[in-house]
DOLUMKE-488394 format. One record per atom (N, C-alpha, C): residue number from 1; atom name; chain; x, y, z. Coordinates in nm, 4 decimals. Example, Ala and Ser with C-alpha at 12.3 -4.5 7.8 and 13.67 -1.06 7.14 Angstrom:
residues 2
SITE 1 N A 1.3190 -0.5690 0.7800
SITE 1 CA A 1.2300 -0.4500 0.7800
SITE 1 C A 1.3200 -0.3300 0.7800
SITE 2 N A 1.2850 -0.2250 0.7080
SITE 2 CA A 1.3670 -0.1060 0.7140
SITE 2 C A 1.2900 0.0030 0.7870
end
This chain:
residues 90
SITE 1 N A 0.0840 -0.1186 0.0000
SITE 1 CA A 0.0000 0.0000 0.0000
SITE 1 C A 0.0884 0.1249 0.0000
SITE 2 N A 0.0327 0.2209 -0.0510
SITE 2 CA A 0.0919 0.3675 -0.0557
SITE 2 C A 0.0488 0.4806 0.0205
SITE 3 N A 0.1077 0.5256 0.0204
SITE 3 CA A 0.0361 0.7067 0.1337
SITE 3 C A 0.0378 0.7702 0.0590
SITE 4 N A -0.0412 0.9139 0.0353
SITE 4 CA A -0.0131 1.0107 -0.0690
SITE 4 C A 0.0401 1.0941 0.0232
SITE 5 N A 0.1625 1.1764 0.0183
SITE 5 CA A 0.2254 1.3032 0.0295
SITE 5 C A 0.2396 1.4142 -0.0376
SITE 6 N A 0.1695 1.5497 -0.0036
SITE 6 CA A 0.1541 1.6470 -0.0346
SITE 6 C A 0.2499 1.7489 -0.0024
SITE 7 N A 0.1767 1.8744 -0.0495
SITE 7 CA A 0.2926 1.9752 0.0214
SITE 7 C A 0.4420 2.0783 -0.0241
SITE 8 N A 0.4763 2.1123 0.0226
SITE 8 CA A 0.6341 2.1486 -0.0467
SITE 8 C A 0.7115 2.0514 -0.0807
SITE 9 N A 0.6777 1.9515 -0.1386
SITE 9 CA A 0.7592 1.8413 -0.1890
SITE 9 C A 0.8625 1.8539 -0.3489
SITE 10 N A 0.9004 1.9733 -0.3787
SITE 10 CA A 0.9653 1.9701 -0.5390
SITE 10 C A 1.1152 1.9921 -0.4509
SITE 11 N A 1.1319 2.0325 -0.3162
SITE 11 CA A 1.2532 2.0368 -0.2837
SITE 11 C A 1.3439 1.8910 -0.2498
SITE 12 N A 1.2689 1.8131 -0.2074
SITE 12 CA A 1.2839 1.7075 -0.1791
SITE 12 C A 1.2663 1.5564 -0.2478
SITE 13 N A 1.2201 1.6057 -0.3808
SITE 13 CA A 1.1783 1.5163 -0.4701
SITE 13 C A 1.2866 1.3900 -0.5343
SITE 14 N A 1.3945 1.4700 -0.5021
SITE 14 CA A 1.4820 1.3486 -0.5297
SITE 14 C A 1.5058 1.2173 -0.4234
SITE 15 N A 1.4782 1.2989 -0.2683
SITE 15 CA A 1.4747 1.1625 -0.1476
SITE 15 C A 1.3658 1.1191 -0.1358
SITE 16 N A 1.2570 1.1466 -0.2298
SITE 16 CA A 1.1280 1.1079 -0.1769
SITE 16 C A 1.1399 0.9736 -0.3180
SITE 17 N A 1.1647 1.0073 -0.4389
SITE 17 CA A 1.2246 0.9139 -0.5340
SITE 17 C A 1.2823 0.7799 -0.4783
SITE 18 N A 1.4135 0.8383 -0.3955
SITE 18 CA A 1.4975 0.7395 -0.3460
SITE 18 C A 1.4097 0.6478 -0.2504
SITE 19 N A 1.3230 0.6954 -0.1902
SITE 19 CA A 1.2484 0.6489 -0.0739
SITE 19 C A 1.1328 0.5295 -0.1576
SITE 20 N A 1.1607 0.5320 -0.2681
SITE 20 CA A 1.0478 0.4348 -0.3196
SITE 20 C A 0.9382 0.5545 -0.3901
SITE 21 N A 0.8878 0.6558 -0.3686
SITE 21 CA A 0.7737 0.7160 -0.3553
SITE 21 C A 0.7899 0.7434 -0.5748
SITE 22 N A 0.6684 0.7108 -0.5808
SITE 22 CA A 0.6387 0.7604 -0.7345
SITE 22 C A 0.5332 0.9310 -0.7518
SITE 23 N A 0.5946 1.0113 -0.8136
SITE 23 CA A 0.4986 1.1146 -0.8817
SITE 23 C A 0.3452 1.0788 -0.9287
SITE 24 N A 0.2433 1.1071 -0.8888
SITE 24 CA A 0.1420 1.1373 -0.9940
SITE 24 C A 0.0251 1.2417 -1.0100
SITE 25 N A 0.1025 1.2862 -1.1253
SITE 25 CA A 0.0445 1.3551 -1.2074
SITE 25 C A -0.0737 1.4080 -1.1537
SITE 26 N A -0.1719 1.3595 -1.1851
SITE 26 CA A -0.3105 1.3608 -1.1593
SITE 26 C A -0.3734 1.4073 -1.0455
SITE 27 N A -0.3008 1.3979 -0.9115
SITE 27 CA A -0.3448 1.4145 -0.8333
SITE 27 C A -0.2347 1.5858 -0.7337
SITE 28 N A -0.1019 1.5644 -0.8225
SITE 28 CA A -0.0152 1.5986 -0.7904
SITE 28 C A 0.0415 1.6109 -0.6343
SITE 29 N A 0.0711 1.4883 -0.6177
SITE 29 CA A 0.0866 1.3803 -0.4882
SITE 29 C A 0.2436 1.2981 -0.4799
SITE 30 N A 0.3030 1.2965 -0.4317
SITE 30 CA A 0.3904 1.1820 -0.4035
SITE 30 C A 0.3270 1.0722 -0.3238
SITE 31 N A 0.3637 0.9672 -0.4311
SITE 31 CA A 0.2869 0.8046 -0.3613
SITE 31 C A 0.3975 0.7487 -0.3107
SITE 32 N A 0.4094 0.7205 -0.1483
SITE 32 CA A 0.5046 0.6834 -0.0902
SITE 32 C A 0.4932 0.5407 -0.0099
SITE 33 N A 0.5874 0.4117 -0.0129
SITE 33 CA A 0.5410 0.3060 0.0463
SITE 33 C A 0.4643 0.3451 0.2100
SITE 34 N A 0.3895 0.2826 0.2806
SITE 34 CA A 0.3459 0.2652 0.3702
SITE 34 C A 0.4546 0.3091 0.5304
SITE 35 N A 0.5491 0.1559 0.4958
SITE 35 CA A 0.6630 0.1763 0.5387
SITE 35 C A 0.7250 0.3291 0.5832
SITE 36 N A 0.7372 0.3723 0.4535
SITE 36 CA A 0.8287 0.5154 0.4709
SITE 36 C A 0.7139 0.6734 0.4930
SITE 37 N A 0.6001 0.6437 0.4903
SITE 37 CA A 0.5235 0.7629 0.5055
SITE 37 C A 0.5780 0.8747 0.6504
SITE 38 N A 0.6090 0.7880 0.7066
SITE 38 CA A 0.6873 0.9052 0.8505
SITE 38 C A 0.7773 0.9972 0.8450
SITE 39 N A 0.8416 0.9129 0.7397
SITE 39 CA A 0.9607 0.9791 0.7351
SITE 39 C A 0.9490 1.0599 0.6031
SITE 40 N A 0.9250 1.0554 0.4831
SITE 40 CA A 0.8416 1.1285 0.4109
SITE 40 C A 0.7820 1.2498 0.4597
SITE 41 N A 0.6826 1.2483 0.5423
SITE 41 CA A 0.6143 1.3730 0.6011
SITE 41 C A 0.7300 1.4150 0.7038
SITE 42 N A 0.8023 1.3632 0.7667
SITE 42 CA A 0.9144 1.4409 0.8385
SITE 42 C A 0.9972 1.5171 0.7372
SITE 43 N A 1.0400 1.4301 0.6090
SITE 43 CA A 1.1436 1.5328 0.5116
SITE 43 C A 1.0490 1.6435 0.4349
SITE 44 N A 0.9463 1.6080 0.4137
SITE 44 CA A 0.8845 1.7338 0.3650
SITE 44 C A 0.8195 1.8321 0.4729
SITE 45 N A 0.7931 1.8380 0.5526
SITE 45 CA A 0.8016 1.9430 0.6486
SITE 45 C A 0.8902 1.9923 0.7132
SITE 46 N A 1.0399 1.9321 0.6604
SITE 46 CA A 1.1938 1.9927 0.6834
SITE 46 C A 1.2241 2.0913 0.5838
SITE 47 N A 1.1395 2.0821 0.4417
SITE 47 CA A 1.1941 2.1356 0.3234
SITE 47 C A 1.1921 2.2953 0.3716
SITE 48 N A 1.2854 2.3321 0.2695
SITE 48 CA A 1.3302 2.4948 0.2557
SITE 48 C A 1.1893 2.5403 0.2084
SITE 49 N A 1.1277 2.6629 0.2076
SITE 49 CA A 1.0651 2.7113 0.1831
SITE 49 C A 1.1016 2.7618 0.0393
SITE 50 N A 1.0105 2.8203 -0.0803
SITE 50 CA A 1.0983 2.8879 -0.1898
SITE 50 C A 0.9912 3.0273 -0.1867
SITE 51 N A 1.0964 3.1129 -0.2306
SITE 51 CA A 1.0431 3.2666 -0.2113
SITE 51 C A 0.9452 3.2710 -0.3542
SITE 52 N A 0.8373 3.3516 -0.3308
SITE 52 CA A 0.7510 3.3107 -0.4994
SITE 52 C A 0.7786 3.4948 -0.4890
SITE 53 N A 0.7874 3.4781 -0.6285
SITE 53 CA A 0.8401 3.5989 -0.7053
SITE 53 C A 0.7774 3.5799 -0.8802
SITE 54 N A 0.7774 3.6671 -0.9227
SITE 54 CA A 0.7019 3.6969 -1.0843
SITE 54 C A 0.7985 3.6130 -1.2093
SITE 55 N A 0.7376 3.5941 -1.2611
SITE 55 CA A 0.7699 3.4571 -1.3593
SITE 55 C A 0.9567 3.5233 -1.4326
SITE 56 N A 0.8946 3.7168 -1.4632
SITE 56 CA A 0.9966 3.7550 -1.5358
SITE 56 C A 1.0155 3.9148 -1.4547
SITE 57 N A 1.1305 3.9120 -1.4248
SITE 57 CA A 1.1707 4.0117 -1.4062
SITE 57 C A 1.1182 4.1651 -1.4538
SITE 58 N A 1.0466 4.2911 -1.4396
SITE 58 CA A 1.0278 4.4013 -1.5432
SITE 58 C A 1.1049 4.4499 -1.6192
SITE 59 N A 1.2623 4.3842 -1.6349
SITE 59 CA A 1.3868 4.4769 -1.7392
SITE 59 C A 1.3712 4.3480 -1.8276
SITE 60 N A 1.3163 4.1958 -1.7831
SITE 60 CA A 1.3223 4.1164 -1.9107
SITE 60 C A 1.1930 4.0924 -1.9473
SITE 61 N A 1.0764 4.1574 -1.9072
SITE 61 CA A 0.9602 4.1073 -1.9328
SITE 61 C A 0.9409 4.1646 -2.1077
SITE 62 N A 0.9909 4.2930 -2.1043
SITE 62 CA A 0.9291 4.3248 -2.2330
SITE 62 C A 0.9817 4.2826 -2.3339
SITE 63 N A 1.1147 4.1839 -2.3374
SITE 63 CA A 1.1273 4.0946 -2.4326
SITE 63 C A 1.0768 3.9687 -2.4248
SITE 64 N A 1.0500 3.8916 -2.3215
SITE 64 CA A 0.9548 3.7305 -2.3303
SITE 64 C A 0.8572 3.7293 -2.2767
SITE 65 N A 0.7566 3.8260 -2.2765
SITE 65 CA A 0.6206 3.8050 -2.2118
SITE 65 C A 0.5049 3.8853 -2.2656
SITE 66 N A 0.4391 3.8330 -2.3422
SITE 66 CA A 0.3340 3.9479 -2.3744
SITE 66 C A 0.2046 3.9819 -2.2976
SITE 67 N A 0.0859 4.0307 -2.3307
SITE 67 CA A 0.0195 4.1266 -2.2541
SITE 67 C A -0.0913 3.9596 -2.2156
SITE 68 N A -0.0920 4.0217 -2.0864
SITE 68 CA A -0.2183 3.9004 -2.0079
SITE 68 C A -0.3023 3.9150 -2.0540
SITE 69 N A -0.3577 4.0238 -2.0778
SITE 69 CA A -0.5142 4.0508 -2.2046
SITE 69 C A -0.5122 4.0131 -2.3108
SITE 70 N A -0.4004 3.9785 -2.3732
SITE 70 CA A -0.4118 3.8838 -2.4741
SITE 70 C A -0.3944 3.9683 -2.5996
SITE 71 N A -0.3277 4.0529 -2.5875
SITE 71 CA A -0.3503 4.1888 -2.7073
SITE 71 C A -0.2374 4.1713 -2.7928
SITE 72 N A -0.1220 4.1132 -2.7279
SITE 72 CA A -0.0183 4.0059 -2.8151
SITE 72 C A 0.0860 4.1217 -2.8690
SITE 73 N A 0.0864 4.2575 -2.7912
SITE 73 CA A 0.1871 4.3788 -2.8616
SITE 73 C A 0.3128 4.3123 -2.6672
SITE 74 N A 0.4681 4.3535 -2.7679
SITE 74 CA A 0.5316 4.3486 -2.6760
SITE 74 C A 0.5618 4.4338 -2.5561
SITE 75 N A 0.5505 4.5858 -2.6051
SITE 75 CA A 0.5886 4.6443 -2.5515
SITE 75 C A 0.4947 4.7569 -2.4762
SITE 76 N A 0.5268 4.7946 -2.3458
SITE 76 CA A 0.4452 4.8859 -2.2819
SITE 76 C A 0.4049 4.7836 -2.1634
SITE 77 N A 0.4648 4.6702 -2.1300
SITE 77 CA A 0.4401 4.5997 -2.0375
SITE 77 C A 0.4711 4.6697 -1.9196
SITE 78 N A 0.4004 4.6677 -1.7947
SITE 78 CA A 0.4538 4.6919 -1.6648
SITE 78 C A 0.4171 4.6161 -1.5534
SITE 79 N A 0.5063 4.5790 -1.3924
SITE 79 CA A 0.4923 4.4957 -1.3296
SITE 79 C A 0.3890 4.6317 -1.1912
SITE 80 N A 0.2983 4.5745 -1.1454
SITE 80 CA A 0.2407 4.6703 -1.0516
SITE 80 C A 0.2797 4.6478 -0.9510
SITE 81 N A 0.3456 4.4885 -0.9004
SITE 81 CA A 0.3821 4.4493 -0.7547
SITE 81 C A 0.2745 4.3399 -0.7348
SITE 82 N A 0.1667 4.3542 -0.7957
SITE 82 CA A 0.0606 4.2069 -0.8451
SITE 82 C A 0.0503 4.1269 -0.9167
SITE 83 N A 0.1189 4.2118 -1.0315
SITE 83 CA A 0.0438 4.1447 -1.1929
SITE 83 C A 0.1442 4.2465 -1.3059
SITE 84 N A 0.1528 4.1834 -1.4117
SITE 84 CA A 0.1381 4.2430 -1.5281
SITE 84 C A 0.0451 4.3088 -1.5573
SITE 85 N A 0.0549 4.4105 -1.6018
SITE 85 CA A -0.0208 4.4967 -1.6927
SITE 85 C A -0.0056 4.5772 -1.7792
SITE 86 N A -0.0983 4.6430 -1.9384
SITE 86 CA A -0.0807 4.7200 -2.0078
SITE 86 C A -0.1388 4.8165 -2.0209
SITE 87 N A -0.1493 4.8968 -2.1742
SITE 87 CA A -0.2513 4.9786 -2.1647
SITE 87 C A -0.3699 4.9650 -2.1525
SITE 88 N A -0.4100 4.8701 -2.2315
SITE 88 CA A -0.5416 4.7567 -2.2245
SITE 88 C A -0.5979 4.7745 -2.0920
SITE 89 N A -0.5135 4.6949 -2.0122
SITE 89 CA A -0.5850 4.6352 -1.8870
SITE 89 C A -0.6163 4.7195 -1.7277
SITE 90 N A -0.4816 4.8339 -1.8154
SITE 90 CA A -0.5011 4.9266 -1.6796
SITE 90 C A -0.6501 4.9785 -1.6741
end
């Protein structure tokens, strides 16, 4: 039998691998033997935290990112501290 493990698990994904545990998809879960579920939920509630920050920087956005409204022009992009936005959307 398996446990599903959730959570901040992409830091740890390689000992949770080693541990037997398979990815799936679907549920986006680590399936971990029975056996090892303790220790599993002990390494993933050890994991580092990761800082979430915007996909692209505002000095590289206006070359790889176009407008969230969908207006498909490159330039005139700006970051508000929320979101992208343009002229469009402001």
């Amino acid at each position: 039998m398996t446990t599903k493990i959730g959570g901040n698990t992409y830091p740890v994904r390689g000992r949770l691998r080693e541990m037997g545990g398979r990815w799936n998809p679907a549920e986006k879960v680590w399936e971990v033997p029975d056996s090892r579920a303790d220790e599993a939920r002990q390494l993933v509630g050890s994991a580092p935290r990761q800082a979430i920050r915007p996909q692209y920087s505002p000095e590289t956005a206006r070359e790889y990112r176009v407008h969230e409204c969908g207006c498909g022009r490159r330039s005139g992009i700006a970051w508000t501290g929320t979101e992208w936005v343009c002229g469009n959307c402001m």
